[in-house]
N, C-alpha and C positions, 0 to 999 in steps of 0.2 A: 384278544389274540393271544400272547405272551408277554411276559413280563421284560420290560427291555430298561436297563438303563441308561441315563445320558450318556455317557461313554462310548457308546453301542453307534457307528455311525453307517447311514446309507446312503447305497449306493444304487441308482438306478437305470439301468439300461435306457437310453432313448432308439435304441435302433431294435425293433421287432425282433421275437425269437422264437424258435420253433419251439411249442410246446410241445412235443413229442420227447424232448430232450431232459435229463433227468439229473444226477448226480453229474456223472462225470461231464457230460455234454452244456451244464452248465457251471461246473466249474472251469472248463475252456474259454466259455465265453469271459467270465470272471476276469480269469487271468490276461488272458487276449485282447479283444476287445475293447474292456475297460481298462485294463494295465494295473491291477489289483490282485495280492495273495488273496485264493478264496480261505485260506485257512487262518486267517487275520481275526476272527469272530466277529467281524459288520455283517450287515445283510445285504445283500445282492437281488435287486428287483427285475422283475423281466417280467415283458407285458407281450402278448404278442401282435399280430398285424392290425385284426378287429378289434382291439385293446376291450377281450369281453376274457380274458385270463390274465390269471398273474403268476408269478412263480416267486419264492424268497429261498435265496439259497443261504446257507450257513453253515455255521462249526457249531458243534456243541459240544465241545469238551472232549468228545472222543470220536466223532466223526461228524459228515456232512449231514445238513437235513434240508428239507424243502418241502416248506409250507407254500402250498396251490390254491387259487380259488377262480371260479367259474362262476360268469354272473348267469340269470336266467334270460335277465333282461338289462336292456342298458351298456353303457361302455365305461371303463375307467377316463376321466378326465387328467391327462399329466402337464405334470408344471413345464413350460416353456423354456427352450435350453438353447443353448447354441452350439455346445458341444454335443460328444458321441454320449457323455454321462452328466446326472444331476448328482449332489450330494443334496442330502433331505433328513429333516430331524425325524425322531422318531414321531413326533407329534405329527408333522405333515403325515409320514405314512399311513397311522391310522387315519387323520382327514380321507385321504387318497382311497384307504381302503372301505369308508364310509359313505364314500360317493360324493364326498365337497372338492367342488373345482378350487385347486389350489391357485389359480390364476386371477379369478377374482374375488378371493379372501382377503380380507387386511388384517396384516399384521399390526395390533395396537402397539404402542411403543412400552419397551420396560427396560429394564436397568441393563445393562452389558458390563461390563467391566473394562475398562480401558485396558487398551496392552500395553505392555512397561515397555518406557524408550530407553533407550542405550545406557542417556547419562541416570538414569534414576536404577538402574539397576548396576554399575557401576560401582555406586556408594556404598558402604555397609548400612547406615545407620537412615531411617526412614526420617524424610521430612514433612513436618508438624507445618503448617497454616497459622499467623498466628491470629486471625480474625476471628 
């Protein structure tokens, strides 16, 4: 597809969109809908009713763009949500845009980084373990 860094974070419509709809029409929804700047540089996904199109809207530097694709055959399979929007790694979207049901994928386990509590960021000076 493109070269995306982690940084780069998406966002994906769960409620169907018209794909007639282009720049401006989905950067509406962007804003709207999801409750997101589209000028933020994430990607903004949009699938429509027979989830057999997708749409990627974005910023690139100097204006919107929006990457489309139409299957021939088959549907996009989308991850399960309870709200109006998912947020999704980059990794899931090429899944998604590869055709693997992100629903029943497993995620194997790997390292995450704890978030720093209150009193540990408080201190200046970093505490040593002495095991």
């Amino acid at each position: 597809m493109f070269g995306l860094s982690a940084a780069v974070r998406v966002y994906l419509a769960r409620k169907p969109a018209d794909m007639r709809k282009s720049f401006d029409g989905l950067s509406a929804l962007a804003s709207g809908s999801l409750a997101l700047d589209p000028l933020s540089g994430h990607l903004f996904v949009f699938v429509n009713k027979r989830r057999d199109r997708i749409k990627i809207l974005y910023w690139d530097r100097d204006g919107l763009a929006v990457w489309a694709k139409r299957l021939e055959r088959g549907t996009f399979r989308l991850p399960a949500a309870t709200s109006g929007r998912v947020e999704m790694t980059t990794a899931e979207l090429a899944a998604l845009l590869a055709g693997i049901d992100l629903n029943t994928a497993r995620r194997r386990v790997r390292y995450s980084r704890p978030a720093p509590s209150l009193q540990n960021s408080q201190t200046s000076a970093p505490t040593v373990d002495p095991q």
